[in-house]
PALUMKOL-444884 format. One record per residue (C-alpha): chain; residue number from 1; residue in three letters; x negated, y negated, z. Coordinates in nm, 4 decimals. Last residue first. Layout:
residues N
chaine;num;residu;xx;yy;zz
A;NUM;ala;X;Y;Z
...
//
This chain:
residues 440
chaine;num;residu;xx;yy;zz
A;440;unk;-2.8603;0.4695;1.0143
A;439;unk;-2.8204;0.4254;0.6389
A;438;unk;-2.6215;0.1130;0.4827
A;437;unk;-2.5350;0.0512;0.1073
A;436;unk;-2.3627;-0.2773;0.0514
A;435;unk;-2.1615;-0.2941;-0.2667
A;434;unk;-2.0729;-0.5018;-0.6006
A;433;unk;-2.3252;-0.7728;-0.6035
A;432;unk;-2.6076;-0.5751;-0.4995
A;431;unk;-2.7284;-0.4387;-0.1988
A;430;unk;-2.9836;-0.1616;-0.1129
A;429;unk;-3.0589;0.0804;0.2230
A;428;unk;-2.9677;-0.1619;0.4838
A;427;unk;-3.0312;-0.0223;0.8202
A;426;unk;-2.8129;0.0865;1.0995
A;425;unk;-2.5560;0.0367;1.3796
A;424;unk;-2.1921;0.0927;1.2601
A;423;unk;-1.9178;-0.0276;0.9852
A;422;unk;-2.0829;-0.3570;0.9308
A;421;unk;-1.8711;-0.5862;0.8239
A;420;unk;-1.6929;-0.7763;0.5471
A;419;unk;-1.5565;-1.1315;0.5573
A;418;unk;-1.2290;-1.2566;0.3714
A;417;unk;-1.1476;-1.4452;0.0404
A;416;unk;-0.9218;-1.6310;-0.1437
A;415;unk;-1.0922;-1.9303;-0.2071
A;414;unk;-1.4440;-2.0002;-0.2045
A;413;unk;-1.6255;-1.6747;-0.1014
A;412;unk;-1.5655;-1.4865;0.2609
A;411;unk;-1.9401;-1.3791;0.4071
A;410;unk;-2.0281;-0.9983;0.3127
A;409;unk;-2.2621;-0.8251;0.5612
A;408;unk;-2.0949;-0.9527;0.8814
A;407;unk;-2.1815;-0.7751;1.2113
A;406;unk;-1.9372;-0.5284;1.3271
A;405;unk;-2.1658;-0.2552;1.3901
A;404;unk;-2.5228;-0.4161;1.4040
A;403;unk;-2.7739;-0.4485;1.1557
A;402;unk;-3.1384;-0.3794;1.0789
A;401;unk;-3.2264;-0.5582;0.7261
A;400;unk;-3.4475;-0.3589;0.4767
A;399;unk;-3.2048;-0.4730;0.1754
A;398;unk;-3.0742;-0.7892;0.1906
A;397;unk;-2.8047;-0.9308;0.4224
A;396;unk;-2.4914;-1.1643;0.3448
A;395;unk;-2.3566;-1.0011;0.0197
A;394;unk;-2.0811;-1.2518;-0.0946
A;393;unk;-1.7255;-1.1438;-0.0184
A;392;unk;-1.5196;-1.0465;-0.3252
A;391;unk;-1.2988;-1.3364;-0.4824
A;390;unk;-0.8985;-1.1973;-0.4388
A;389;unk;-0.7358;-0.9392;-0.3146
A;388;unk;-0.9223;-0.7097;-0.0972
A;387;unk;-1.1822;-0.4691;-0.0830
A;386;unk;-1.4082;-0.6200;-0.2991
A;385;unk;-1.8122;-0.6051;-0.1697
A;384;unk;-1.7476;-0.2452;-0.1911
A;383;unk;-1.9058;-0.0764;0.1546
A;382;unk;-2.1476;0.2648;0.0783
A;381;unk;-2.1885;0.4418;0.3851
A;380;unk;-2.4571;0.6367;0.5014
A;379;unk;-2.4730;0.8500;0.8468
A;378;unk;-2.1106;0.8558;0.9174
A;377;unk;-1.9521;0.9394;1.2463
A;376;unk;-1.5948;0.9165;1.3156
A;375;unk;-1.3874;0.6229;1.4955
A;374;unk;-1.1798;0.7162;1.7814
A;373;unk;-0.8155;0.6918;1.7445
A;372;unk;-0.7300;1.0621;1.6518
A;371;unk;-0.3904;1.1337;1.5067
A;370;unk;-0.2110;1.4271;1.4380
A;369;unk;-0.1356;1.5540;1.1308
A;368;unk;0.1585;1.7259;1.1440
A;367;unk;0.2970;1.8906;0.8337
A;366;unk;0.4706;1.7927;0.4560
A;365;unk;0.2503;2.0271;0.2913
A;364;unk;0.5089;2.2360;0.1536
A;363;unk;0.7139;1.9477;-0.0147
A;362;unk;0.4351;1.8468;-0.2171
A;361;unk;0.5403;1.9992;-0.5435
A;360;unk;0.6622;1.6175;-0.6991
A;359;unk;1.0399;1.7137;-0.7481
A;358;unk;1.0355;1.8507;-0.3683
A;357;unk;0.8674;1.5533;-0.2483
A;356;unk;1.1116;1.3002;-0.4363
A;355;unk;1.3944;1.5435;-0.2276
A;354;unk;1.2697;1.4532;0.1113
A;353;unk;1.1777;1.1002;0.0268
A;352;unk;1.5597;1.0336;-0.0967
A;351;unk;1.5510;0.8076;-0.3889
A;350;unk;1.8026;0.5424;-0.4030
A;349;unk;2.1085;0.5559;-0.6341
A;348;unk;2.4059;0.5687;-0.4058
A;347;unk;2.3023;0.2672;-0.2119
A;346;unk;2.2778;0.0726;-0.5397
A;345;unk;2.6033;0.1530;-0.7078
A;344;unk;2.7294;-0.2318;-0.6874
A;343;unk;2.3916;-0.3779;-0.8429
A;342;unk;2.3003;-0.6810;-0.6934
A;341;unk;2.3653;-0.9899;-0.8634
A;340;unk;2.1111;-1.0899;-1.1119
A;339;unk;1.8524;-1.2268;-1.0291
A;338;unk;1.7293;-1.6319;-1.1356
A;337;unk;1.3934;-1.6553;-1.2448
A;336;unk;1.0548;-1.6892;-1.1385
A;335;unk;0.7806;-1.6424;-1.4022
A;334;unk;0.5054;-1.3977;-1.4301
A;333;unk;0.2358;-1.5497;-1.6353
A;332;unk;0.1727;-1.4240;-1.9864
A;331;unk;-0.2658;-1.5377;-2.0206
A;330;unk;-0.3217;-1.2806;-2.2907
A;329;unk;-0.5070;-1.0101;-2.0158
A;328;unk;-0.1204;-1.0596;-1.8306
A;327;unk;0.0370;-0.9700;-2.1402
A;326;unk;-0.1694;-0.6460;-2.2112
A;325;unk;-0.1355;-0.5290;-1.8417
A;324;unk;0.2153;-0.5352;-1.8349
A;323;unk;0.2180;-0.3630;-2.1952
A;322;unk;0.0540;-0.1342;-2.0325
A;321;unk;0.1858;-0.0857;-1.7202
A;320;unk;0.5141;-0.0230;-1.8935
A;319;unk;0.3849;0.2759;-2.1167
A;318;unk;0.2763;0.4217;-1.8071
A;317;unk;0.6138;0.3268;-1.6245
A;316;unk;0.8173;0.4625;-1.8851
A;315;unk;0.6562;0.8262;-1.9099
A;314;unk;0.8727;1.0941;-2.0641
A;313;unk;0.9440;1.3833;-1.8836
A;312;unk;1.2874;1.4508;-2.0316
A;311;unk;1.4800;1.4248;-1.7290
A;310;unk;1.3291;1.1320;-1.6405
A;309;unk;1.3877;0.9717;-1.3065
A;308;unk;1.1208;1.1124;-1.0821
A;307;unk;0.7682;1.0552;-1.2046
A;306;unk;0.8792;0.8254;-1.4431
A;305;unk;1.1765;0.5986;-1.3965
A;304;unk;1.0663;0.6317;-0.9517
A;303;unk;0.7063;0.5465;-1.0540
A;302;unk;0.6660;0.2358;-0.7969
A;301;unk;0.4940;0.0002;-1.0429
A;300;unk;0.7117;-0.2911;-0.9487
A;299;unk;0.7902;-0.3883;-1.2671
A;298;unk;0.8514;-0.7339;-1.3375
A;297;unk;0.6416;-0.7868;-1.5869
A;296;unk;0.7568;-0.5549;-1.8122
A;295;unk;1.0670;-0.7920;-1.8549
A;294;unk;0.7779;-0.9885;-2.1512
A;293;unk;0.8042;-0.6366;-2.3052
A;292;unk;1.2300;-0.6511;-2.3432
A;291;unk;1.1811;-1.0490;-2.3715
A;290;unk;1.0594;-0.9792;-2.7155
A;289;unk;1.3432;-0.8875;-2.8564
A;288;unk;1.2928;-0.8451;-3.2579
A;287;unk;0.9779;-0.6262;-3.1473
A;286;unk;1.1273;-0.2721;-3.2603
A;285;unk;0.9030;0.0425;-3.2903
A;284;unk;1.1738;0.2498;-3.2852
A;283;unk;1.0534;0.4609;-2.9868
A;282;unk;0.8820;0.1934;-2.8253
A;281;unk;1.2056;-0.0867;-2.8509
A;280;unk;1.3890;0.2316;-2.6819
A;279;unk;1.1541;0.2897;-2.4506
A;278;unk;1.1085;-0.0402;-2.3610
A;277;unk;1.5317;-0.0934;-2.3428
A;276;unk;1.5438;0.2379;-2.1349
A;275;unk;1.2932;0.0710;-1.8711
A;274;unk;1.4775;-0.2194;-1.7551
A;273;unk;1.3357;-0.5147;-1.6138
A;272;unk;1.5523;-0.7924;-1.4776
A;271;unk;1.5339;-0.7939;-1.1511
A;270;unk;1.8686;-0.7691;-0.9720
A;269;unk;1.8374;-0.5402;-0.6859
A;268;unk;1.9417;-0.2354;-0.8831
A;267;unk;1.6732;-0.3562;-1.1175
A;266;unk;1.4021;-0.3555;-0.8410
A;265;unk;1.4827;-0.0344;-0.7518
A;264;unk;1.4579;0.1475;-1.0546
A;263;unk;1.6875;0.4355;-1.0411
A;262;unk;1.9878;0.3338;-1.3109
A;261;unk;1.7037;0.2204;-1.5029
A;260;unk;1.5175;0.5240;-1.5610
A;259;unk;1.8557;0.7289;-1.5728
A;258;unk;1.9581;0.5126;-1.8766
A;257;unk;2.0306;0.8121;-2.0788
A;256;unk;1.8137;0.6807;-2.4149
A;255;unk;1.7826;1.0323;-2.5357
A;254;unk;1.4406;0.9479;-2.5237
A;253;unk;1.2853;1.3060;-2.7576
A;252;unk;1.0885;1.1750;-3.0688
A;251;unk;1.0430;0.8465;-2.9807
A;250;unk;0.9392;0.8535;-2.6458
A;249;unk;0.6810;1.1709;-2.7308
A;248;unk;0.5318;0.9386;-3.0121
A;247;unk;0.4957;0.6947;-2.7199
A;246;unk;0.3366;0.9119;-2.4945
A;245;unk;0.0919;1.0567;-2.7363
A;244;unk;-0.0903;0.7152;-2.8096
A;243;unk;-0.0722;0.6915;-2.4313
A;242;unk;-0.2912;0.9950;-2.3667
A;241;unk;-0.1886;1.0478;-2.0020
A;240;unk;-0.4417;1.1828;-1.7478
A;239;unk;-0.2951;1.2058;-1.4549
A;238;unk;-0.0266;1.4247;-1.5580
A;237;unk;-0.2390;1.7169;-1.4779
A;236;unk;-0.3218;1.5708;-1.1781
A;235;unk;0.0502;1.5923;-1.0421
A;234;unk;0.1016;1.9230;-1.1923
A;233;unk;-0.1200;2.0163;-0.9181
A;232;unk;-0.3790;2.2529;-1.1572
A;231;unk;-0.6761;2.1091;-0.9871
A;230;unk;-0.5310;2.2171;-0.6207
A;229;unk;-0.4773;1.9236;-0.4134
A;228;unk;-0.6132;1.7365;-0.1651
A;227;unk;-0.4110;1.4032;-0.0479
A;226;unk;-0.6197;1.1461;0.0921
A;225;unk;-0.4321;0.8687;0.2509
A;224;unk;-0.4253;0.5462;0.3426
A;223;unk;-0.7302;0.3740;0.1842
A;222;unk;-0.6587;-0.0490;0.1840
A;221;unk;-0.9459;-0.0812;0.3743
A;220;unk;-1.1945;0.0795;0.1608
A;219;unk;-1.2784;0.4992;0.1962
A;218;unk;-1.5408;0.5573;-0.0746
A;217;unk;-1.4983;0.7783;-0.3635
A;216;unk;-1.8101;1.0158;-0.3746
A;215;unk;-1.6114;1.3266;-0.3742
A;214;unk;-1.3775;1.2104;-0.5981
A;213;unk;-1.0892;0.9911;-0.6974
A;212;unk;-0.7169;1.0700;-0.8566
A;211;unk;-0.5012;0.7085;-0.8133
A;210;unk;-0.2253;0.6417;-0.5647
A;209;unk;0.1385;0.4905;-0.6832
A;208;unk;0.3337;0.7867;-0.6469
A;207;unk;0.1466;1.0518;-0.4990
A;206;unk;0.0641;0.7815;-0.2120
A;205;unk;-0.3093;0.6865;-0.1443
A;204;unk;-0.6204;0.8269;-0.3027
A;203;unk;-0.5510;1.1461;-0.4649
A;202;unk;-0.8638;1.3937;-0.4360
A;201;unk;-0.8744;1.7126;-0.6433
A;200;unk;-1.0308;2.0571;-0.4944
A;199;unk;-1.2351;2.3033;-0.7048
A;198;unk;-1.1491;2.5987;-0.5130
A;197;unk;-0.8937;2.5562;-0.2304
A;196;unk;-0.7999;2.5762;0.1259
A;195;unk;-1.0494;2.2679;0.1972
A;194;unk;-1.1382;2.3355;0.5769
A;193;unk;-1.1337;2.0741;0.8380
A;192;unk;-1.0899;1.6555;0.9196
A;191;unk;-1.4653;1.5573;0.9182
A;190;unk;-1.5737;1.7740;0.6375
A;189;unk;-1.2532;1.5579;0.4154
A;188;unk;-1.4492;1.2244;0.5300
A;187;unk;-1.7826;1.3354;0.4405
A;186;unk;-1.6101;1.4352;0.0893
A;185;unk;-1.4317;1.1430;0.0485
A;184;unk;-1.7369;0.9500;0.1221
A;183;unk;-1.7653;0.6662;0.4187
A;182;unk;-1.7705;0.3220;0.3220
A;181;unk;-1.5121;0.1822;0.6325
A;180;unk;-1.6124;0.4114;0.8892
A;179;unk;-1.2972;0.6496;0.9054
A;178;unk;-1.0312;0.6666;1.1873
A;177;unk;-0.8863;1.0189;1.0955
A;176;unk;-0.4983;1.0913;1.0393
A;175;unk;-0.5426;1.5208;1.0830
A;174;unk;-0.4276;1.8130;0.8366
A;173;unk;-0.6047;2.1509;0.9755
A;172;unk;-0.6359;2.3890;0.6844
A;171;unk;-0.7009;2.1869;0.4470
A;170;unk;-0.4808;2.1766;0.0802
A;169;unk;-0.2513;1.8455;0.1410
A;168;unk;-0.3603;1.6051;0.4079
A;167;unk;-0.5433;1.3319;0.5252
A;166;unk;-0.3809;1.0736;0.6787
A;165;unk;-0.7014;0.7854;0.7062
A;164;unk;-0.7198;0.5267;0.9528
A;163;unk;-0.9396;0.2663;0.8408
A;162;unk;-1.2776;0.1075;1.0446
A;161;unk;-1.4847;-0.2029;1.0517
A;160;unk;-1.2182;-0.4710;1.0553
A;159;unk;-1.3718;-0.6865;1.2948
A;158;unk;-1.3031;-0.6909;1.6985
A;157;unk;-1.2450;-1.0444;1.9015
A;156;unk;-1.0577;-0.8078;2.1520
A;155;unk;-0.7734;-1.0153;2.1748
A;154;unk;-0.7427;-1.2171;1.8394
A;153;unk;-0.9192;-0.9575;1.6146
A;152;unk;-0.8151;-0.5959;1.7478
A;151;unk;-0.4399;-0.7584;1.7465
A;150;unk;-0.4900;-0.8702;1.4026
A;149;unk;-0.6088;-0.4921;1.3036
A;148;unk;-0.2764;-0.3971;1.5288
A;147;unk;-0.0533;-0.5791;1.2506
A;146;unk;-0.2772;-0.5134;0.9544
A;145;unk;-0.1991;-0.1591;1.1151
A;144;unk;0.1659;-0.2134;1.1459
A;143;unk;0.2473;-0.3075;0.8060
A;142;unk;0.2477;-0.7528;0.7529
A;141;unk;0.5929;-0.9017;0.5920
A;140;unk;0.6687;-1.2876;0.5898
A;139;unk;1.0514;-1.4141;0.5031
A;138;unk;1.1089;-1.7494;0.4501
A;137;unk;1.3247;-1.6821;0.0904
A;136;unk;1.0626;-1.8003;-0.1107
A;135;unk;0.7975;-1.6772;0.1450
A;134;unk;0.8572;-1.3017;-0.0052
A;133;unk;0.7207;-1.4278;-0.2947
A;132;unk;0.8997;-1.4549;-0.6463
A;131;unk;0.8714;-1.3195;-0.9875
A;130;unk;1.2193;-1.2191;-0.9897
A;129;unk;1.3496;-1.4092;-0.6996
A;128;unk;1.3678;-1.2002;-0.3249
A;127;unk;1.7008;-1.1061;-0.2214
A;126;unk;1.8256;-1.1365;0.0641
A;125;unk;2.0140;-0.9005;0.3009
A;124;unk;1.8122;-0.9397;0.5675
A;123;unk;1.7002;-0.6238;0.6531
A;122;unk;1.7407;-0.4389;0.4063
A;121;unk;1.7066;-0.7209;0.1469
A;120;unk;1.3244;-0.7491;0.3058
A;119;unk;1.2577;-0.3682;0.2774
A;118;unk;1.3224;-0.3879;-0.1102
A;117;unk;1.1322;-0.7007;-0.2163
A;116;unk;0.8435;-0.5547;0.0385
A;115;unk;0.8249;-0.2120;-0.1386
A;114;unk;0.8337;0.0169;0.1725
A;113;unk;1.1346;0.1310;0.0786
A;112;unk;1.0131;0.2720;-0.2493
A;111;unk;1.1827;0.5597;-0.1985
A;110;unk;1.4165;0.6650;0.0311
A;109;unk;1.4325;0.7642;0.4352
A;108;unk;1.7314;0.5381;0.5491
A;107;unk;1.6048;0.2503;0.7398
A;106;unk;1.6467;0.1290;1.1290
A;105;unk;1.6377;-0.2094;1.1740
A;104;unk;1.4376;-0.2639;1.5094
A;103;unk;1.4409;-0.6157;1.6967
A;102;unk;1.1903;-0.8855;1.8245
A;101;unk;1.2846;-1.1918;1.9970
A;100;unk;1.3561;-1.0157;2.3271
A;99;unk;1.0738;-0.9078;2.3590
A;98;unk;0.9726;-0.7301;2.6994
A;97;unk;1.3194;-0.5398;2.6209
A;96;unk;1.1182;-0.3739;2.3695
A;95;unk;0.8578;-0.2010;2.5285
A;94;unk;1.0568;0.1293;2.6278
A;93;unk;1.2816;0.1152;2.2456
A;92;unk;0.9613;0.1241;2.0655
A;91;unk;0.8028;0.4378;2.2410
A;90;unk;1.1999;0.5807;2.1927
A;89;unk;1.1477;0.4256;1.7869
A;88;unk;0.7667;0.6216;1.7621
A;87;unk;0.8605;0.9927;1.8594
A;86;unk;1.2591;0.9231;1.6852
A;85;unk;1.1013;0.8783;1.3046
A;84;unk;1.4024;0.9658;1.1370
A;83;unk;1.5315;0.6075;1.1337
A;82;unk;1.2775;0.5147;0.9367
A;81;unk;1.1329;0.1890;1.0631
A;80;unk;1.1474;-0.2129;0.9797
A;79;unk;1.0860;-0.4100;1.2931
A;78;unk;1.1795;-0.7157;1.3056
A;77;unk;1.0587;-1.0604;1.4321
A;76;unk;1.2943;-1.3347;1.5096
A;75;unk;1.3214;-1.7074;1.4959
A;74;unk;1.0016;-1.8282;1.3275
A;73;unk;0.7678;-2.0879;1.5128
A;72;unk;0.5393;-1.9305;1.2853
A;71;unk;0.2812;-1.9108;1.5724
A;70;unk;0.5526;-1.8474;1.8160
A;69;unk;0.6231;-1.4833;1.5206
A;68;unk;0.2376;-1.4130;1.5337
A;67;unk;0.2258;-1.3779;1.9289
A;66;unk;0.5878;-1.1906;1.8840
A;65;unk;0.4047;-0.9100;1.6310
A;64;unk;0.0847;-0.9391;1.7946
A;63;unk;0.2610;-0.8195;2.1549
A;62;unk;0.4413;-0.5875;1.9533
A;61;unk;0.1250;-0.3964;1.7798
A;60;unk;-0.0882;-0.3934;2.1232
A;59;unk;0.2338;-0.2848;2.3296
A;58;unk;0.3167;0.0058;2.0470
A;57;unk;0.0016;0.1299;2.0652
A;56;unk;0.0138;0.4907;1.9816
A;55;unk;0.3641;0.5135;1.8505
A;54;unk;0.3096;0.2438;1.6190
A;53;unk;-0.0282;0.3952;1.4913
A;52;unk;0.1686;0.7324;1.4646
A;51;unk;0.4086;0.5402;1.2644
A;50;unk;0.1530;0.3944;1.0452
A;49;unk;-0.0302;0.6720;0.9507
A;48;unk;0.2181;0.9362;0.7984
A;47;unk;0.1860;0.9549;0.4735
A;46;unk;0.2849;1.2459;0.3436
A;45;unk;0.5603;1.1344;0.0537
A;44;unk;0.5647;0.7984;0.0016
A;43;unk;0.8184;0.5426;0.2070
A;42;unk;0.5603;0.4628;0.4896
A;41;unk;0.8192;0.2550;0.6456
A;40;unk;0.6674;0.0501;0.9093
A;39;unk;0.6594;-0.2395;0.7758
A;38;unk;0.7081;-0.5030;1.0792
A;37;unk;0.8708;-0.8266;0.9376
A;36;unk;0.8330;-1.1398;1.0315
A;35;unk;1.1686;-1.3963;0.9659
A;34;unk;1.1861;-1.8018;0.9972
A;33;unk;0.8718;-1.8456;0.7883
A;32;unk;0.7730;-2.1689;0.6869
A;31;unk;0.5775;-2.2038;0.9366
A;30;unk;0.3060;-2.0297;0.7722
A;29;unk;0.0301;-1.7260;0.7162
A;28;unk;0.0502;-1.5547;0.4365
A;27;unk;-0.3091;-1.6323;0.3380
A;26;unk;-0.4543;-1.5453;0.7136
A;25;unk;-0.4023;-1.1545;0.6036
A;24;unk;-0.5705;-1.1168;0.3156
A;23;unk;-0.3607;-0.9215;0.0336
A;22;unk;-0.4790;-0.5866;0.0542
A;21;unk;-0.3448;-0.4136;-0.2915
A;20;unk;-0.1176;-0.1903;-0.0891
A;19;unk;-0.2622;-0.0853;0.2579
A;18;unk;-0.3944;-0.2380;0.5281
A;17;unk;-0.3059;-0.5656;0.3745
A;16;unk;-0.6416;-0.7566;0.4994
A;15;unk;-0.8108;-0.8206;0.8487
A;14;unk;-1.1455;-0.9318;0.7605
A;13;unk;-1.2590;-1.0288;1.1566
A;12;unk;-1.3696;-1.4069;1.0004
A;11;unk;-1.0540;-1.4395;0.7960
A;10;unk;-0.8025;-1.3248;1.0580
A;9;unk;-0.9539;-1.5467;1.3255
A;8;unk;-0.9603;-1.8793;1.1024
A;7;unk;-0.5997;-1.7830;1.0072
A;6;unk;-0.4473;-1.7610;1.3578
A;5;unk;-0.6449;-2.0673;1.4714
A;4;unk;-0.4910;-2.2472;1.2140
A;3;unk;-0.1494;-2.0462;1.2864
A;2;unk;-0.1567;-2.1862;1.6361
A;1;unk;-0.2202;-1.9906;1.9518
//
């Protein structure tokens, strides 16, 4: 198969980033690429999806893996894994001598490994530019269930209609559900047991990088987790920052100790931002350096300075997403630059997942949650139009159509762009040019 027939396939079956901001699939596709690599890192606290995917179907996933490697014409295809997670590298080690252009790199278990510019120096040992892609340096990443959705598409000629779910926290019987893309939170949380608590909170995705939802959230295909917690979690009652009060609290108590950029990741690896010097230019309200705020574009975003780092409490990556966010709504550009060289004290420094989930109070629900591969029942699901980076899919049906499960309801727009589908058999209850409503 060739990577035009790769991409058409991936764009018409709406296999994005499975995970992440869902970056469509077919637009990293290339010969460029000498290197693929597998993601299966997970490096947030309770998720546990993709290895159990990997485990599960570890012929499917490798068979894509090499099929999209001869399309590349790259040289080798690796897997990226946690070394601690011996159930799903023994069901890798069995299939692997059936590729012999595909390897495992096993990983320490710290935080943000999964972050591609971090996973790709592990296993390559380069370093991706400030600013830069991944292809700069001929490397292509995909996670393992973008991986096996690609799999579903080329050999089974089978949409993205579904999304395995971990879902965890405060229920009494923690499971990894395949979800009708659309479903509720709170159809989706009936489906997997018992809330433990009163007045439940919902945290879409990681603890570090997710975002609070509710009931009526609806599972998209980049949803990996739900994570219930109790509404006192001092996790959502730092949600809700005042950032007028965050700043006075920077300058009133940073002690400027440098621990939030001693622990960022992406400066360790070279990347110029550094946290202390916003805080600092916050605290004193001092603009004579502007490149300190225009550096706040390279933040990853990955919480380590605040969530983990501080030992005041202070919130650096808050008050970094928003000057990120103010220079990117003024037209700023990220720009690729030159990094630095690695920092020398950089193994020491990273952030072991075991003890990030004892500083966040999730340590205690770190249990199984075993995984069931058949899709669940839904009997209305609402289906964003946008689930994906990039131009949202047009509506493709009107309201009183009959559809079928995997028809397609969105088509891809101009430009970046992928196809949405019909989660199940049913009816469409409304559309407009945000969402698809569908009854059956």
């Amino acid at each position: 198969m060739n990577i035009e027939e790769l991409k058409s396939i991936a764009k018409n079956c709406g296999v994005v980033g499975a995970g992440g901001a869902g970056f469509p699939a077919y637009a990293k596709m290339t010969d460029k690429a000498d290197t693929v690599i597998l993601n299966c890192v997970e490096c947030e606290p309770l998720l546990k999806l993709h290895r159990q995917l990997l485990a599960l179907h570890t012929r499917e996933i490798l068979t894509m893996l090499n099929e999209v490697r001869e399309a590349f014409n790259a040289k080798e295809a690796v897997v990226g894994i946690k070394s601690e997670y011996k159930e799903t590298i023994s069901a890798l080690k069995e299939v692997l001598p059936d590729f012999p252009a595909l390897r495992i790199h096993e990983l320490r278990a710290a935080y943000p490994m999964g972050d591609e510019v971090v996973l790709i120096y592990e296993v390559t040992g380069r370093v991706i530019r400030p600013g830069g892609l991944p292809i700069d340096e001929n490397v292509v990443v995909y996670n393992v269930e973008t991986m096996y959705n690609l799999y579903r598409g080329v050999h089974e000629g089978t949409p993205v209609t579904d999304k395995l779910v971990s879902i965890v926290g405060e229920i009494d019987t923690p499971k990894t559900l395949r979800l009708p893309l659309g479903m509720r939170v709170g159809d989706a949380v009936k489906a997997a047991g018992n809330v433990t608590v009163k007045n439940p909170v919902y945290l879409m995705g990681g603890p570090m990088m997710g975002r609070f939802g509710t009931e009526n959230t609806v599972i998209t295909k980049t949803t990996n987790a739900i994570i219930i917690l109790p509404a006192d979690h001092k996790l959502r009652l730092s949600a809700d920052k005042d950032l007028k009060v965050e700043k006075r609290r920077a300058s009133s108590s940073c002690c400027q100790c440098r621990t939030c950029t001693d622990l960022c990741s992406r400066h360790a690896l070279g990347h110029p931002i550094e946290p202390h010097r916003i805080m600092r230019a916050v605290a004193n309200s001092d603009a004579s350096d502007l490149s300190v705020f225009v550096n706040a574009m390279y933040c990853s975003g990955c919480g380590i300075c605040e969530k983990y780092a501080c030992p005041q409490g202070l919130s650096p990556k808050s008050i970094i997403q928003e000057f990120k966010g103010a220079l990117r709504a003024g037209g700023l550009k990220i720009e690729k630059i030159d990094a630095a060289p690695v920092a020398a004290g950089r193994e020491e420094r990273k952030v072991p997942v075991h003890r990030l989930a004892h500083r966040l109070g999730l340590y205690s629900y770190d249990k199984e949650a075993p995984i069931s591969d058949i899709q669940e029942s839904a009997v209305r699901v609402v289906i964003p139009l946008s689930q994906h980076i990039g131009a949202p899919a047009k509506a493709a049906v009107k309201a009183g159509d009959a559809v079928k499960k995997g028809q397609v309801i969105g088509q891809a727009a101009e430009g970046l762009s992928v196809n949405i589908h019909a989660p199940f058999d049913g009816k469409v209850e409304a559309v407009s040019d945000r969402e698809i409503s569908i009854i059956k």
